[in-house]
C-alpha positions as a printed Julia matrix, in Angstrom:
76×3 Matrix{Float64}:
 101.27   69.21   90.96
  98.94   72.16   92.05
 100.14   75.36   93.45
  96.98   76.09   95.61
  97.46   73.93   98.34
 100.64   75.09   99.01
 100.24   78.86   99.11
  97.06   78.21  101.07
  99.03   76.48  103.8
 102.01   78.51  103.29
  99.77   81.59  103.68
  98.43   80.52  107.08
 101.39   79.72  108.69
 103.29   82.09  107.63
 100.3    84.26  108.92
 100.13   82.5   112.41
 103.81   82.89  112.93
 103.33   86.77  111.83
 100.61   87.38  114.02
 101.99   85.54  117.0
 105.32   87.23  117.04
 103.49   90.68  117.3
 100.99   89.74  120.15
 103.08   90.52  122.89
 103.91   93.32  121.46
 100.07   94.67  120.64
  98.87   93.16  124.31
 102.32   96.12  125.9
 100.7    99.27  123.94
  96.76   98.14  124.26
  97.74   98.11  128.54
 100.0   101.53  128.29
  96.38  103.13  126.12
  94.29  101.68  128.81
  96.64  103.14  131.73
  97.2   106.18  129.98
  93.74  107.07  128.94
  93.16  110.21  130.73
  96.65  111.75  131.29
  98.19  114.34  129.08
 100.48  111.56  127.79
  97.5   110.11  126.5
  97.6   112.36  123.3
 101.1   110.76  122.71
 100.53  107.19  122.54
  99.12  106.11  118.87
  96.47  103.49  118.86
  97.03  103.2   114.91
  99.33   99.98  115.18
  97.06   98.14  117.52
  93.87   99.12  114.98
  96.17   97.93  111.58
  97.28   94.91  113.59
  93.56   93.87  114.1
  92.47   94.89  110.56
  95.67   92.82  109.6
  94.45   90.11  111.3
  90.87   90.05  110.33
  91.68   90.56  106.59
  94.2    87.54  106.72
  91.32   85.67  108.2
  89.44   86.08  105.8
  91.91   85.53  103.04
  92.25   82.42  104.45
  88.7    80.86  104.6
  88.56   81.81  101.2
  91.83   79.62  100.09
  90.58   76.57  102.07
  86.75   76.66  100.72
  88.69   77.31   96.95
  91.0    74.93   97.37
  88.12   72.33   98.98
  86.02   73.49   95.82
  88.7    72.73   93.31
  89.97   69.2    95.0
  86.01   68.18   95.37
């Protein structure tokens, strides 16, 4: 039995469940930047997590597509 199919699905749930647990938490500091955007706390708050969360997120999309269309290549 192949190994592909099951990393590619365990991948993308795994991912899901990853990136769903950490929206809330993404959606709290995105609100406090956009409040906080011109006081002197401003300086404070990093946007760094939000920015690695969405790079996260796009690169594990991408990571993905490419395990379906190999493993859709492969099982042809």
């Amino acid at each position: 039995m192949d190994l592909l199919p099951w990393v590619t699905v365990g991948f993308i749930i795994i991912g899901i469940v990853v990136l769903a647990s950490m929206k809330k938490s993404m959606e709290r500091k995105v609100a406090l930047i956009i409040e906080n955007k011109d006081s002197k706390d401003s300086k404070q708050i990093s946007t760094k997590p939000v920015v690695w969360w969405i790079v996260g997120a796009t690169v594990w999309g991408v990571v993905s597509i490419f395990l379906i269309v190999w493993s859709f290549s492969i099982y042809k």
